[in-house]
C-alpha positions as a Markdown table, in Angstrom:
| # | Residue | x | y | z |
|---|---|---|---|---|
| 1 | Unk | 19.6 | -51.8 | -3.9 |
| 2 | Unk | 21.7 | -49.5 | -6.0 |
| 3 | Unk | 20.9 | -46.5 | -7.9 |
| 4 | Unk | 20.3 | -47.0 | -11.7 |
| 5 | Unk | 21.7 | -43.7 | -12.9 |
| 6 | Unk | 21.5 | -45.0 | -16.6 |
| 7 | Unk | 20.8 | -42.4 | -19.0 |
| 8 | Unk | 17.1 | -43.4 | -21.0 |
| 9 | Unk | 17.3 | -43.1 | -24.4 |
| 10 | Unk | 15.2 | -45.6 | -25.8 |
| 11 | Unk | 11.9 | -47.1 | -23.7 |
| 12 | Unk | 9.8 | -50.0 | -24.3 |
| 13 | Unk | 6.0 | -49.9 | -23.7 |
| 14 | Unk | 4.6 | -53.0 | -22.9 |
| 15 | Unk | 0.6 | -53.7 | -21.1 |
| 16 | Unk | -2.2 | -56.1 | -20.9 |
| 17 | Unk | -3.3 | -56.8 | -23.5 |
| 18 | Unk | -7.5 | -55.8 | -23.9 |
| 19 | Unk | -7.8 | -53.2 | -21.0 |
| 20 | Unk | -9.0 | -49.9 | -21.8 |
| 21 | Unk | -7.2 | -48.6 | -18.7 |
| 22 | Unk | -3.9 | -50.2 | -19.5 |
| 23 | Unk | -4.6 | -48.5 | -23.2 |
| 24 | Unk | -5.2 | -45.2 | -21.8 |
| 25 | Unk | -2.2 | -45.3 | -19.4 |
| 26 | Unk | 0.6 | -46.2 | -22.3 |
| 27 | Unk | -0.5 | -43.5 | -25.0 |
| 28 | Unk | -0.2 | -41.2 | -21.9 |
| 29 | Unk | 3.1 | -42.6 | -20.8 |
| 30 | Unk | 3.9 | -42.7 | -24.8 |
| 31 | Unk | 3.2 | -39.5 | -25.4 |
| 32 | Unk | 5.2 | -37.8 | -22.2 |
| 33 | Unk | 8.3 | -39.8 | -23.2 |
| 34 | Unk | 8.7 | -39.0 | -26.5 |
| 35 | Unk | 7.8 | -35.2 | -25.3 |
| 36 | Unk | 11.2 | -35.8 | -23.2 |
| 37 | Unk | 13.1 | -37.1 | -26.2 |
| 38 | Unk | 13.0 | -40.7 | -25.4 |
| 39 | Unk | 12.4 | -43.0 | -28.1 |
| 40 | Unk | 9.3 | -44.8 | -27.5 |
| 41 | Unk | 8.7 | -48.4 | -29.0 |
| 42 | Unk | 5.5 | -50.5 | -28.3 |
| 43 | Unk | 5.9 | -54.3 | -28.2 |
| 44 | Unk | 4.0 | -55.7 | -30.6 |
| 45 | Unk | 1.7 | -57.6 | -29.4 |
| 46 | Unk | 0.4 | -54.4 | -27.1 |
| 47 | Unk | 0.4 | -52.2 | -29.9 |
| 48 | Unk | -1.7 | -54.5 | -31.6 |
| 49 | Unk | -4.3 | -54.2 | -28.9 |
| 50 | Unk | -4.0 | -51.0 | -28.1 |
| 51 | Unk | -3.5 | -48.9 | -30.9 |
| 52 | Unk | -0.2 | -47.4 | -32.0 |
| 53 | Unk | -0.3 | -45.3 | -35.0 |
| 54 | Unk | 2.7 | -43.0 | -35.3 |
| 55 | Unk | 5.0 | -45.2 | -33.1 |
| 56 | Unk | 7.7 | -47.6 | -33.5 |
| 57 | Unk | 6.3 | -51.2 | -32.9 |
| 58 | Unk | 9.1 | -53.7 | -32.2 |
| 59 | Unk | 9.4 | -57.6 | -31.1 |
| 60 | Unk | 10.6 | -58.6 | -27.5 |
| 61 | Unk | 13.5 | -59.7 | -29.0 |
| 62 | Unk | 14.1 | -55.9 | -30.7 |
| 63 | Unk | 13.3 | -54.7 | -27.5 |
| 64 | Unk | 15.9 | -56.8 | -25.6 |
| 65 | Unk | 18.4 | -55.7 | -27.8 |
| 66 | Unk | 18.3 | -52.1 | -28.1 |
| 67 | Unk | 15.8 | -50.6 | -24.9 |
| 68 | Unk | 17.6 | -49.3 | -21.8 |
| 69 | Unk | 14.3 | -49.8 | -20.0 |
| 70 | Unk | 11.0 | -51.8 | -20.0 |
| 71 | Unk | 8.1 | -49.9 | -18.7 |
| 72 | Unk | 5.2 | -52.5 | -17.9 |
| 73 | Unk | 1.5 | -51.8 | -17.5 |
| 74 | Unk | -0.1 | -54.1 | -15.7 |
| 75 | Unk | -0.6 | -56.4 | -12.7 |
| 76 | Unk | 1.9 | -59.1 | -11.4 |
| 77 | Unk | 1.2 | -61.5 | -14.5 |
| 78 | Unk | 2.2 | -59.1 | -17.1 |
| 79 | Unk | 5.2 | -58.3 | -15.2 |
| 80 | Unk | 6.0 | -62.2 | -15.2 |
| 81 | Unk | 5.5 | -62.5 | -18.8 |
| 82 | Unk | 7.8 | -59.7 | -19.4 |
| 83 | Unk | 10.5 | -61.1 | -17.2 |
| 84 | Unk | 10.8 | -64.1 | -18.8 |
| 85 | Unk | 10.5 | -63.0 | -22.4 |
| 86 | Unk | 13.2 | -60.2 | -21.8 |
| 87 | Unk | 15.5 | -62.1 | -19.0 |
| 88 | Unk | 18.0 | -63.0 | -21.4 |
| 89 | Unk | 18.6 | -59.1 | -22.6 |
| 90 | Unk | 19.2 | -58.1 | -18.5 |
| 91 | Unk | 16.6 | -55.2 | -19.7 |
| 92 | Unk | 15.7 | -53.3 | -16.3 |
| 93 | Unk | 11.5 | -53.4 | -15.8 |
| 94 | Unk | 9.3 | -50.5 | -14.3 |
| 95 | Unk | 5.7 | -51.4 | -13.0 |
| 96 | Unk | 3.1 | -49.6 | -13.3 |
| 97 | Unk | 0.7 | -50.9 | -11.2 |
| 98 | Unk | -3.0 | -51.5 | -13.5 |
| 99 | Unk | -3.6 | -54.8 | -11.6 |
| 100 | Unk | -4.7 | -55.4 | -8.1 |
| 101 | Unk | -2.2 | -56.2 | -5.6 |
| 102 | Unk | 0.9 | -55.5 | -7.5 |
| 103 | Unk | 3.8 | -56.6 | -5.8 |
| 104 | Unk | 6.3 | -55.9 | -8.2 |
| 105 | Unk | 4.0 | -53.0 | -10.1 |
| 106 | Unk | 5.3 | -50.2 | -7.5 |
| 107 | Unk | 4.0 | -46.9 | -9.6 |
| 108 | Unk | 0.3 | -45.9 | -9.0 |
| 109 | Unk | -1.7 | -45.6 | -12.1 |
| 110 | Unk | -2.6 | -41.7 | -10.8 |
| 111 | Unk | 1.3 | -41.1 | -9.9 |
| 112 | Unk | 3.2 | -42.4 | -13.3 |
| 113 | Unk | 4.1 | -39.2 | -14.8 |
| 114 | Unk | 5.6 | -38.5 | -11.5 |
| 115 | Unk | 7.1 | -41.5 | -11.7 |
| 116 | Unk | 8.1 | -41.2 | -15.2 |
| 117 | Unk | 10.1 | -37.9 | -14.2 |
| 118 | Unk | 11.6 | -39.5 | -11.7 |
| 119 | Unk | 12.9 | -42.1 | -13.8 |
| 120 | Unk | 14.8 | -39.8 | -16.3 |
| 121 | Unk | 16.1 | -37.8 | -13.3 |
| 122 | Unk | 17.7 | -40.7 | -12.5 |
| 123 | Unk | 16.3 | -41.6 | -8.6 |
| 124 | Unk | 15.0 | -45.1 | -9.2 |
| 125 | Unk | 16.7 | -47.5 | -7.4 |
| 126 | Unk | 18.2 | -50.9 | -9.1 |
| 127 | Unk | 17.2 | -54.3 | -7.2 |
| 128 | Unk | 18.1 | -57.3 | -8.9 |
| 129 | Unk | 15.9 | -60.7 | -8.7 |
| 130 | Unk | 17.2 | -64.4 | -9.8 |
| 131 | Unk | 15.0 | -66.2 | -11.9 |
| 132 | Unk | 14.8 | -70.7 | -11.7 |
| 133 | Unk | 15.8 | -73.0 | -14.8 |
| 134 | Unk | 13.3 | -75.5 | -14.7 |
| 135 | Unk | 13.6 | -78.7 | -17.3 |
| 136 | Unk | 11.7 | -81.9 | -17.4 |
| 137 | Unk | 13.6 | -85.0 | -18.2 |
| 138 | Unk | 11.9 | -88.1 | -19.7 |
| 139 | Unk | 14.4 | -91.2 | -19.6 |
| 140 | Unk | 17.0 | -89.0 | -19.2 |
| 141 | Unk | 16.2 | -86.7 | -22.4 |
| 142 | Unk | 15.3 | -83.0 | -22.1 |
| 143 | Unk | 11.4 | -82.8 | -22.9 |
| 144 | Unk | 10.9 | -79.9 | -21.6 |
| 145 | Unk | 12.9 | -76.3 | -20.5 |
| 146 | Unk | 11.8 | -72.7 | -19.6 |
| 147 | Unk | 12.7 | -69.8 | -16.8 |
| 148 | Unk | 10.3 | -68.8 | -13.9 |
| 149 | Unk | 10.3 | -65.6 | -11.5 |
| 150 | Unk | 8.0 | -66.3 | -9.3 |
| 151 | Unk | 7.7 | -70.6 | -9.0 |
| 152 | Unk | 7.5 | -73.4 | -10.5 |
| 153 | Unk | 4.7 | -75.6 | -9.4 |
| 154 | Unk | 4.2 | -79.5 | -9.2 |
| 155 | Unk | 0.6 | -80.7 | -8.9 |
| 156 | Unk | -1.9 | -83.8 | -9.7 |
| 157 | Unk | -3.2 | -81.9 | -12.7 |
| 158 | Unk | -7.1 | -82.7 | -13.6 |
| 159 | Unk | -6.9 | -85.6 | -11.4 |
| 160 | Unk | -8.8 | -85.4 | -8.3 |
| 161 | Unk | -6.6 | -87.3 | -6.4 |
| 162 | Unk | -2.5 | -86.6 | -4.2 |
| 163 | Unk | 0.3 | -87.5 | -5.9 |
| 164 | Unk | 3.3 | -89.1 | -4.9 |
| 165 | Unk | 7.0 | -87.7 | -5.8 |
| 166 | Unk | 10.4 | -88.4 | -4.6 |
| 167 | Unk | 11.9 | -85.4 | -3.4 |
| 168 | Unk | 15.9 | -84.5 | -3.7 |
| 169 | Unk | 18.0 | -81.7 | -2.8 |
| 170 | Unk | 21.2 | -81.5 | -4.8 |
| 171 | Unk | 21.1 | -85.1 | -5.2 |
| 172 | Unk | 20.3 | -86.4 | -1.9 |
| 173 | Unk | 16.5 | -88.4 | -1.5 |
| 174 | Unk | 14.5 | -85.9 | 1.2 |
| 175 | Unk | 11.0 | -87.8 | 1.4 |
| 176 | Unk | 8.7 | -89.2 | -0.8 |
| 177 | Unk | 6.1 | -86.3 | -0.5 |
| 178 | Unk | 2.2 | -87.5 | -0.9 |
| 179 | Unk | 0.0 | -83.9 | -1.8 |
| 180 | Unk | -1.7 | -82.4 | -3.8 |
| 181 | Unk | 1.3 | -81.1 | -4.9 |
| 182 | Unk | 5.1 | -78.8 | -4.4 |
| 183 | Unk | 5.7 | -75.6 | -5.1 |
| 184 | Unk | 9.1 | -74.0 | -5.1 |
| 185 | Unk | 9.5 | -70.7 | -4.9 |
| 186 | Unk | 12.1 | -67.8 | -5.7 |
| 187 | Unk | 12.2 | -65.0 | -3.0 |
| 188 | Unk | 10.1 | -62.9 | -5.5 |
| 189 | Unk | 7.4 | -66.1 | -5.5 |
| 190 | Unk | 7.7 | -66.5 | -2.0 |
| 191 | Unk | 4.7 | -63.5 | -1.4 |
| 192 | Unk | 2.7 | -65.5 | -4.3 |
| 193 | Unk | 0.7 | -69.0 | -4.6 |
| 194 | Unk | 3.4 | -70.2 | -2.0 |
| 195 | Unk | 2.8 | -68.1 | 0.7 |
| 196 | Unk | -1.5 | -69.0 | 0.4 |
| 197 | Unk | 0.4 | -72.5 | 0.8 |
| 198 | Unk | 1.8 | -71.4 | 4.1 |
| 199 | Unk | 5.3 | -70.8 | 2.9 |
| 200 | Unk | 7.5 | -68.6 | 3.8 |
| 201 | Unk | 8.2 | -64.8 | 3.2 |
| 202 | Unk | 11.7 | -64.1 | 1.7 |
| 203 | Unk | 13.2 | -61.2 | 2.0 |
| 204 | Unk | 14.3 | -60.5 | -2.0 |
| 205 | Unk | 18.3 | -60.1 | -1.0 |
| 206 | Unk | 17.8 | -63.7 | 1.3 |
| 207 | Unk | 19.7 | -66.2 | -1.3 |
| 208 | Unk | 17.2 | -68.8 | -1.0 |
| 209 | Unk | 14.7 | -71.1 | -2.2 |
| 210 | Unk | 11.1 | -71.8 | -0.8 |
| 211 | Unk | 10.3 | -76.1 | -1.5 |
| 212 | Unk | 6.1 | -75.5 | -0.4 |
| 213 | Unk | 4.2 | -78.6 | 0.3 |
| 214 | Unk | 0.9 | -78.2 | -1.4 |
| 215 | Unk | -2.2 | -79.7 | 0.9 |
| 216 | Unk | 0.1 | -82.4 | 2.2 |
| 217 | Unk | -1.1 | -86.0 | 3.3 |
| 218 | Unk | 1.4 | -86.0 | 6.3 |
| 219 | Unk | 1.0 | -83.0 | 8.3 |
| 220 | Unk | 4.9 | -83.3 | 9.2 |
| 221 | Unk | 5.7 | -82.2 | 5.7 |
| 222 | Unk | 6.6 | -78.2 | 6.2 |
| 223 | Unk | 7.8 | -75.8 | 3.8 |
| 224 | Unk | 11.5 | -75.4 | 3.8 |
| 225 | Unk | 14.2 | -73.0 | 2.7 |
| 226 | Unk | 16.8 | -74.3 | 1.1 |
| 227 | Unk | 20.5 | -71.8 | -0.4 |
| 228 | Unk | 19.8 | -70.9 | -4.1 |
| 229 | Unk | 23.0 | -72.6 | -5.1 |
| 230 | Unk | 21.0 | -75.9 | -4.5 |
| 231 | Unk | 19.1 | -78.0 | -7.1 |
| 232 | Unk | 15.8 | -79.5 | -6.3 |
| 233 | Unk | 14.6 | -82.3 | -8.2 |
| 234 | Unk | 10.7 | -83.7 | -8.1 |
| 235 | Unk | 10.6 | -87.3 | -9.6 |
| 236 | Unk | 6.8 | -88.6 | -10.4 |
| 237 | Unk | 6.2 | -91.6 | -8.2 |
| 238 | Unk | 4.2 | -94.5 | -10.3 |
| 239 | Unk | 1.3 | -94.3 | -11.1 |
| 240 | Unk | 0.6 | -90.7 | -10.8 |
| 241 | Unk | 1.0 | -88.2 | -13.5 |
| 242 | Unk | 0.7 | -84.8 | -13.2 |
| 243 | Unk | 1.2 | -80.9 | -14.8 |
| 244 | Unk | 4.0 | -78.9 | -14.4 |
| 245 | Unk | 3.2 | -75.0 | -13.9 |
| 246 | Unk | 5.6 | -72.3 | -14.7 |
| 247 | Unk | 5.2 | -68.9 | -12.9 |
| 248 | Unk | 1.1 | -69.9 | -13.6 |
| 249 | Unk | 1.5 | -68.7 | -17.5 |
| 250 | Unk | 3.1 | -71.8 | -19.1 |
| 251 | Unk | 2.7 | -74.9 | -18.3 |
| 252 | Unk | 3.7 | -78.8 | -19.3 |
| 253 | Unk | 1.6 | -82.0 | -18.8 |
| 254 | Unk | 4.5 | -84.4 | -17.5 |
| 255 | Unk | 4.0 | -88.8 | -17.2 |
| 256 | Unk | 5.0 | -90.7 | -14.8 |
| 257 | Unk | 8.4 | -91.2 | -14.2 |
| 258 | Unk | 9.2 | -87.8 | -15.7 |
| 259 | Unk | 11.7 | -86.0 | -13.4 |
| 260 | Unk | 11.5 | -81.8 | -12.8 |
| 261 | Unk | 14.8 | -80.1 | -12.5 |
| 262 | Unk | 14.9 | -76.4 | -10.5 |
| 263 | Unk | 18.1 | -74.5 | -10.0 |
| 264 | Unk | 18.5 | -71.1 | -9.9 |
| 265 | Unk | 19.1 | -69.3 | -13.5 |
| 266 | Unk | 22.3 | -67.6 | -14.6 |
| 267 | Unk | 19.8 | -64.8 | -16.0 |
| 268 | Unk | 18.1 | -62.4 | -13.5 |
| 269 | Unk | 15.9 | -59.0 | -13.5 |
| 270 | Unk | 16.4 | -55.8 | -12.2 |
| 271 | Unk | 13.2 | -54.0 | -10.9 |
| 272 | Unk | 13.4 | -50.2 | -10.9 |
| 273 | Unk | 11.3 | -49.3 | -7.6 |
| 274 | Unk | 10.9 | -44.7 | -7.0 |
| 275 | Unk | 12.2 | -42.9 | -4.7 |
| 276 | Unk | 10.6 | -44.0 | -1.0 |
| 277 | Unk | 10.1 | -47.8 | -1.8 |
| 278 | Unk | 10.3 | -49.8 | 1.0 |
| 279 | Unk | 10.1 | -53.8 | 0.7 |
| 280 | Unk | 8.2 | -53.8 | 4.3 |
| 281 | Unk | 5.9 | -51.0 | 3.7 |
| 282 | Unk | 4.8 | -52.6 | 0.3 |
| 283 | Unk | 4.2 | -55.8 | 2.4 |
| 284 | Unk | 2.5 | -54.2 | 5.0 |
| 285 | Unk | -0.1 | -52.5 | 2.3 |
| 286 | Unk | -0.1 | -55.7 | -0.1 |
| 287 | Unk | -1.0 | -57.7 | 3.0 |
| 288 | Unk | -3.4 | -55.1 | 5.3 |
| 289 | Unk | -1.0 | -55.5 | 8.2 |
| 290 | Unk | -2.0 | -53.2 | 11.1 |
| 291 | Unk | -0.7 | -49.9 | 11.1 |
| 292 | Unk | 1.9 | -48.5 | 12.9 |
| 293 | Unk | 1.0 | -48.5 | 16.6 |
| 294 | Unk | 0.5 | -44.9 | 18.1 |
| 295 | Unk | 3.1 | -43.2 | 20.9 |
C-alpha cells in the first residue's frame, strides 16, 4: 500500500439506495465536506432516493470524470456496484461501512467524520485491486461482456440438476468439471461466495486467481490458484445450459455451447483504507477468529 496524498477537491457521494441510515450518514458526510471546502456531488441515482436539495447531482460518468474520490455508503454490494460503474475513471473508493460484514467498507458508521478528517489530512493509504473481463461467446461472436471485482460465477441456473463444462486454462483442456457449478475469484472475491465454497483466501497483493468448484460431483475436483496473467475459459457441455453471474449484481442466461472468457482487466480500483488498517485484523473481526492468545 502507498499513501494517497492527493489533494480532495471535489467528492462524490454515493449510498444504498432506500436506507434511512445510509440517508442520514451522506447529508452528514455532505454537509462536513462542503464545511471543509470540498465540492460535494451526489450521484444521481442516490440523490434521488435520498434527498439532495442544494447539492450538485451528477451521473457516474460526471463523476468519473471530474471527482478525486468516491465516498461509498454502504455494504460490500454497493461497493461492487460502484467499482464497476467507475473502474474505467481509476476514481479512488472510500467505504463506509452501513452493511454487515463489510470487507471493503473499512470506516465505521459512528467513526466517519473521523474518518472524513483523516482523509483530507491526507493519511489514507492507497491499495490497488484488479478487476476480471468476463465475455460470453456464442459461435465465436461476442454475446455478452462486462467487469467483475469480486467473481464471476458459472452455475446450472433454475435447473435443479449439475452441469457439465470443459475447463481451460490459457488454452489448455483441465477437466470436464460436473457441479453445480465454478466460481472464479479475484483476490478481493476470494473472502466472498468462494470462500463459503471452500476456496481459498488471497492475500490482495498475491497476483492470482481462485477457479472454485461449486458442490462438485467428484470430490477430487479442488479449488485452485492459478497467476492472474492466465485466461480461464468455461465451455457449456451439451445438454446443459446455465446463468452466468457477475460479482452477484448482473447476470446473463447463457445456452449450451456458449463459452465464458475470464482474464484479468486492464482497469483496476484503489481502496482508500485509515490510518491502522490491517488486512489480517479486518479478517480476524470479519471472520470471529480467536483473539490474540494471552502471555
Amino acid at each position: 500500500m502507498t499513501e494517497f496524498g492527493k489533494q480532495i477537491r471535489t467528492a462524490a457521494l454515493i449510498g444504498k439506495y432506500r436506507s434511512p441510515d445510509v440517508a442520514e450518514s451522506l447529508h452528514a458526510l455532505a454537509g462536513f465536506l462542503r464545511e471543509r471546502g470540498v465540492h460535494v456531488l451526489i450521484e444521481e441515482g442516490t440523490a434521488e432516493a435520498i434527498g439532495a436539495a442544494g447539492f450538485d447531482v451528477a451521473s457516474y460518468e460526471t463523476l468519473g470524470e471530474i471527482a478525486d474520490v468516491a465516498v461509498v455508503a454502504g455494504g460490500d454490494g454497493t461497493m461492487l456496484h460502484t467499482a464497476r460503474r467507475l473502474a474505467q475513471y481509476a476514481v479512488p473508493l472510500v467505504g463506509v461501512n452501513q452493511g454487515r460484514l463489510g470487507f471493503m467498507t473499512d470506516i465505521a458508521r459512528q467513526d466517519m467524520l473521523v474518518g472524513m478528517t483523516q482523509l483530507l489530512e491526507g493519511r489514507f493509504m492507497a491499495e490497488s485491486r484488479f478487476l476480471l473481463d468476463a465475455e460470453v461467446l456464442r459461435g465465436g461472436e461476442r454475446v455478452y461482456q462486462t467487469l467483475a471485482l469480486n467473481d464471476v460465477v458459472v452455475n446450472k441456473g433454475d435447473g435443479g440438476r449439475m452441469i457439465e463444462m470443459k475447463v481451460e486454462v490459457d488454452g489448455e483442456f483441465l477437466f470436464v468439471l460436473r457441479a453445480d457449478g465454478m466460481i472464479v475469484a479475484t483476490p478481493t472475491g476470494s473472502t466472498a461466495y468462494a470462500l463459503s465454497a471452500n476456496g481459498p483466501i488471497l492475500q490482495p497483493s498475491v497476483a492470482g486467481i481462485a477457479v472454485v468448484p461449486l458442490c462438485p460431483h467428484a470430490l477430487s475436483n479442488r479449488p485452485i490458484t492459478i497467476s492472474d496473467q492466465s485466461r480461464v475459459d468455461l465451455t457449456l457441455v451439451p445438454p446443459h445450459d446455465g446463468r452466468v453471474h457477475f460479482d452477484g449484481q448482473a447476470r446473463f442466461d447463457a445456452q449450451v455451447g456458449d463459452r465464458v472468457s475470464i482474464a484479468r482487466s486492464a482497469h483496476s480500483v484503489t481502496l482508500l483504507h485509515p490510518p491502522g488498517y490491517s488486512y489480517f485484523a479486518m479478517l480476524r473481526e470479519k471472520l470471529d477468529w480467536s483473539a490474540t492468545p494471552k502471555h
